[in-house]
N, C-alpha and C positions, 0 to 999 in steps of 0.2 A: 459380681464379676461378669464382664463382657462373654457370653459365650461361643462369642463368631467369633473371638479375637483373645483368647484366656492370654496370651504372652503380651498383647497389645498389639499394634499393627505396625508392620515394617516400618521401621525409622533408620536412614543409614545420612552420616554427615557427611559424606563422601570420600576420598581417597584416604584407603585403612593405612595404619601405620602398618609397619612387620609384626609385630606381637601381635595386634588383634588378625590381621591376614591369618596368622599360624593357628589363634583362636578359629580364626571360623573352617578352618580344614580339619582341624580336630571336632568342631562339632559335629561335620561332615561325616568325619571317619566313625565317630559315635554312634552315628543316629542310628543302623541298624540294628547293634545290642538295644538301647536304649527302646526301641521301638516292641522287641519281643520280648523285653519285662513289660511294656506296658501291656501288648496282647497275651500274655501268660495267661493260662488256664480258664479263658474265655470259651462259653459254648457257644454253637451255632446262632442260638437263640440270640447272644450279647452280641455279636459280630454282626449281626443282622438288626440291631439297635443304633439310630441315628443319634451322633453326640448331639445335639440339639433339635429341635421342634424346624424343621426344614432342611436338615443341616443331611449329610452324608452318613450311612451307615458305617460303623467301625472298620467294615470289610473294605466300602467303600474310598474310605479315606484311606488305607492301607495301601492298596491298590493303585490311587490317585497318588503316593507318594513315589513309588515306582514308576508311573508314565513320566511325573512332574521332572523326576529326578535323570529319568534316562534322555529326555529331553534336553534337560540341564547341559547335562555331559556330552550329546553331538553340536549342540552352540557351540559349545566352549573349545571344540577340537576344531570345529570350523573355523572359527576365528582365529587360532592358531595353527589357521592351514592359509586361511582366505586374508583377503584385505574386505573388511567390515561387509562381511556375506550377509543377505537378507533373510534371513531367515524365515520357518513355516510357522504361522504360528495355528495354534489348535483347542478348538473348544473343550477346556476341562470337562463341565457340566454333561455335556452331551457322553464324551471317554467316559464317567464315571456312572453313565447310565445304560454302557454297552453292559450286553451277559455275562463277560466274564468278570468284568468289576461287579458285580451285583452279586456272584454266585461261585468263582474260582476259590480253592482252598487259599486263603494269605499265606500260607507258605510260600506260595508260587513267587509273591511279589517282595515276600521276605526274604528267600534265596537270592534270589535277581537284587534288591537293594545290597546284601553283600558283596556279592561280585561288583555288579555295578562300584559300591565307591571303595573295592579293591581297588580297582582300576581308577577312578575317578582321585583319589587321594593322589596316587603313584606319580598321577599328571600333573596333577595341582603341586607335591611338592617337589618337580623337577623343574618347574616355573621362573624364571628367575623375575624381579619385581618389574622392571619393563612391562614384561608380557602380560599384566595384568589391566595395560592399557588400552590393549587390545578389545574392541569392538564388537558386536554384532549388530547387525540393525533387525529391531523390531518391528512390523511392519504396521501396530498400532502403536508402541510406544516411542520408535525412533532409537536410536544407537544407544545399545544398553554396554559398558565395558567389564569385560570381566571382573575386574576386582565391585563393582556392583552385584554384578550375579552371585556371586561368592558369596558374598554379605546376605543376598537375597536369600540362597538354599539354605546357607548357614539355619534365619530365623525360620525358615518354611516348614523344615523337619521340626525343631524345635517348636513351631507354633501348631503341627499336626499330629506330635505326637500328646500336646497339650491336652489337647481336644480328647484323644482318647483317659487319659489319666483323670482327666475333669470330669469323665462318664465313669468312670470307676470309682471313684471316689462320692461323685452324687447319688451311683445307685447302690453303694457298700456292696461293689462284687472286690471281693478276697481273691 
């Protein structure tokens, strides 16, 4: 198994039907249960354990799913405020090397991903299918549209909380 990529790496064929659209807001809306069965009764010690040999500590990667994720969600209001606003884009690696991703309780960033895609779902499913035509421009990637992003966060949780399940399972923590 790849362990930079345990789901495999983002694959989207481009514009979702309705069913898979509503799939990936439901994975949306999952990922934070799904995320604190995976951190369950993890100690300091495990949370402070990178899923792979260069790879992000558990903390880390927790952490990173909340910047990743709240980031997500001001694109996506912009773009449904603006005509194809440029967006900031922001070095992960460096975010996930500040102090408090390296050393903050995950609670902080498990709270915040609840509220977060409270809100975030709420918007998504007020949407009507147009507006998922809707734009941002990336300032390295070029005009990403919503219903791509969606598809994107959809895999992102799903491929982050991988990572942590794939270290749980390799080092038989219960």
């Amino acid at each position: 198994m790849d362990l930079q990529y345990p789901i495999g790496r983002f694959n989207w064929d481009g514009e979702s039907a309705p069913a898979q659209r509503e799939q990936f807001i439901n994975d949306i809306s999952e990922l934070s249960a799904q995320l604190r069965v995976a951190v369950a009764r993890l100690t300091d010690e495990q949370f402070d354990t990178p899923y792979r040999d260069g790879g992000w500590t558990v903390r880390q990667v927790v952490h990173h799913l909340a910047d990743s994720h709240l980031n997500s969600y001001v694109r996506f209001r912009l773009a449904l405020t603006e005509d194809t606003p440029t967006i900031k884009a922001y070095d992960e690696a460096q975010w996930a090397a500040l102090e408090d991703a390296r050393h903050a309780p995950v609670e902080v960033s498990l709270t915040l991903l609840e509220s977060l895609h409270d809100r975030w779902v709420r918007l998504l499913r007020s949407l009507q299918p147009e507006d998922f035509a809707r734009c941002f421009n990336h300032p390295e990637r070029g005009p990403i549209s919503l219903d791509a992003n969606l598809a994107l966060y959809s895999w992102h949780g799903k491929h982050h909380t991988a990572h942590i399940n794939n270290l749980r399972e390799r080092q038989g923590w219960k």
